[in-house]
N, C-alpha and C positions, 0 to 999 in steps of 0.2 A: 465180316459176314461169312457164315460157312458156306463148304464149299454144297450146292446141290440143285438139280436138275428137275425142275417140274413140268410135266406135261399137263395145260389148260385145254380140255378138248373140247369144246364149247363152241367153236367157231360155225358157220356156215357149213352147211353137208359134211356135216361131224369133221371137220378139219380141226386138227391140233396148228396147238400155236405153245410154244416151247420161251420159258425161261429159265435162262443159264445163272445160277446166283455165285459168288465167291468172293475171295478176298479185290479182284478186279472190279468189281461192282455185279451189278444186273445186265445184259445182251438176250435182246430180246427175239425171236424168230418166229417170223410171220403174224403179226398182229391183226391173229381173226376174231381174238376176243377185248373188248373194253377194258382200262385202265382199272377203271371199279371193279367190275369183274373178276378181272386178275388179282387184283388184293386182295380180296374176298376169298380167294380161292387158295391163292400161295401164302397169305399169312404175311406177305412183306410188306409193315410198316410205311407209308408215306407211298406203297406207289402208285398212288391214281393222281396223287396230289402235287409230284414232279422232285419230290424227297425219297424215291428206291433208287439211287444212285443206277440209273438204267446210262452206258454208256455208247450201246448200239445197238440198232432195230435193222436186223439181215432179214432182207425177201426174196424168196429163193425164187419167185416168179411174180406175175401181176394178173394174174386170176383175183377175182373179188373176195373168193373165199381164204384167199389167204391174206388178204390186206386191208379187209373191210374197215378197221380202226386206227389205220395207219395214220389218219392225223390228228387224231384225239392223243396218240402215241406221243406225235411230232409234238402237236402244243403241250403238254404235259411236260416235255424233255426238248426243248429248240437245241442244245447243246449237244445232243446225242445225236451220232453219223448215221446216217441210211446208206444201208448199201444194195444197190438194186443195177439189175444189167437195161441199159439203155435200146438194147436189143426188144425189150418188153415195151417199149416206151408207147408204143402205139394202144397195145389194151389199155392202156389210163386212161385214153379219152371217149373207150369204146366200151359201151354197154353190153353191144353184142360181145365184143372182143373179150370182155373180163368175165364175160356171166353173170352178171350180177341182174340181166335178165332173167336165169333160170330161175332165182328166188322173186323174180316177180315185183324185182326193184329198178332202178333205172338210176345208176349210181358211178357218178366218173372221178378219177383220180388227178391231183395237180400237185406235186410236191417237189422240194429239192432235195436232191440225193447224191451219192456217192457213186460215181458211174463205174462197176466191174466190170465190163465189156471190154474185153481183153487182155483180163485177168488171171488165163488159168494157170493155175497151178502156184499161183503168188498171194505171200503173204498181206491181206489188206489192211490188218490190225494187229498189234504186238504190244504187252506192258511185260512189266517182271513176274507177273503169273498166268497171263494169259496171251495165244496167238492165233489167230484166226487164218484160214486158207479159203481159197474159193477156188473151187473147179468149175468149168463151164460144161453143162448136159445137158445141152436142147434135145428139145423130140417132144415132149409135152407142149413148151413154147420153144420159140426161136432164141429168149433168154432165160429158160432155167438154170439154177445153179444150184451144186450142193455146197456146203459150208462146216468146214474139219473147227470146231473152236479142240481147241487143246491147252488141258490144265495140268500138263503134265503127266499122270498118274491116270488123270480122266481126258482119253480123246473121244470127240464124240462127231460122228459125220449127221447133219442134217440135209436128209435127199428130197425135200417139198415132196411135187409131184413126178418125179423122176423114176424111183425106187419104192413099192412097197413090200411087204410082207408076204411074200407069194405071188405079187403080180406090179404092174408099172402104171405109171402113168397112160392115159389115154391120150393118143394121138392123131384123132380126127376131127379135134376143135381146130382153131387159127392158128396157123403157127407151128401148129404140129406134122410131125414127120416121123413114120415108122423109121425109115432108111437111115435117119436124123441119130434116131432114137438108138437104133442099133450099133452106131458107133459109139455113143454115149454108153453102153450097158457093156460096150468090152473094155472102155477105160475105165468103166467101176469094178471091173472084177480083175484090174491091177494093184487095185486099192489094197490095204493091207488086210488081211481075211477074219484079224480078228476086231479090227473095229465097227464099235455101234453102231449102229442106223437106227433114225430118230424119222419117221418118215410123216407128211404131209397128212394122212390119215393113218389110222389102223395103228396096230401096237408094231414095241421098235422090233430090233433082230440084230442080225450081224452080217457085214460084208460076205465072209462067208457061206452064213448057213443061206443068203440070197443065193450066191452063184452057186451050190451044190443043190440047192432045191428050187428054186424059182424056175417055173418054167418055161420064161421068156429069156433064159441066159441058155 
């Protein structure tokens, strides 16, 4: 499979939902859009149907808008890891908690996953072309994470709702913490300055041009 990066921005309040394709298979990030959908969209052959060799579904928090189809994902792919911070665990069973109120839905989460809560800075997934990192950056929630997949050639950091494109995540829902946040946004601008940011809305950018122009660093 070639190597290539597409953004589905489809999801709930224009959130992106990110698939990684290559020689490793498919790793899928934040599953705000349906299986069909996403086939539809990226052209890959078999995947709503559980044949796009999809090997892991990374949630960099548990807002509804980033997870809304996370078990159409799961049933499609049982075999595929979830990696999700157990830190979050309480918005899955909360409507209020996840938002899925603001859309006017009434919508709870129950699944089994791969707990990163206590993972930072450690590798969670690794093959011969692909390796995965998770860093932990609360301040949005109590368990955001961002997630380094690196292809060698292409590293690429995905920041959810941590990091955007000239501004952050919002920090007066559950869980959220400006104070939180701020130590979160000085260990992203240790990060190396020239990799990508794939961020939870809005278009991506670079570690960088964040900390030299984002106003909140």
């Amino acid at each position: 499979m070639e190597r290539r990066l597409i953004t589905v921005p489809f999801g709930p309040f224009q959130s992106n939902m990110y698939v990684v394709a290559g020689p490793s298979g498919v790793f899928v990030v934040d599953p705000s859009v349906s299986p069909e959908k996403a086939e539809a969209y990226t052209d890959i052959i078999g995947l709503s149907s559980g044949e796009g060799g999809v090997k892991c579904i990374l949630l960099t928090h548990g807002h509804y808008d980033h997870i809304k189809y996370v078990n159409e994902w799961i049933k499609a792919y049982p075999d595929a890891k979830v990696f999700f911070s157990s830190k979050d665990e309480e918005l899955l069973g909360s409507t209020y908690m996840n938002c899925s109120y603001m859309d006017g839905l009434q919508v709870t989460f129950d699944f089994k996953y791969e707990n990163i809560s206590g993972t930072d800075s450690k590798s969670i997934y690794k093959d011969d072309n692909t390796e995965i990192k998770v860093f932990e950056t609360p301040g949005h929630t109590e368990g955001s994470v961002c997630f380094l997949v690196d292809q060698g050639e292409d590293k690429m950091l995905f920041t959810g709702d941590t990091v955007f494109q000239g501004s952050i995540g919002r920090t007066d829902m559950p869980g959220g913490s400006m104070k939180v946040m701020s130590e979160s946004l000085k260990k992203f601008s240790t990060f190396d300055h020239s990799l990508k940011i794939y961020p939870g809305h809005g278009p991506d950018s670079s570690v960088g041009d964040e900390v030299k122009f984002n106003p909140f660093f």
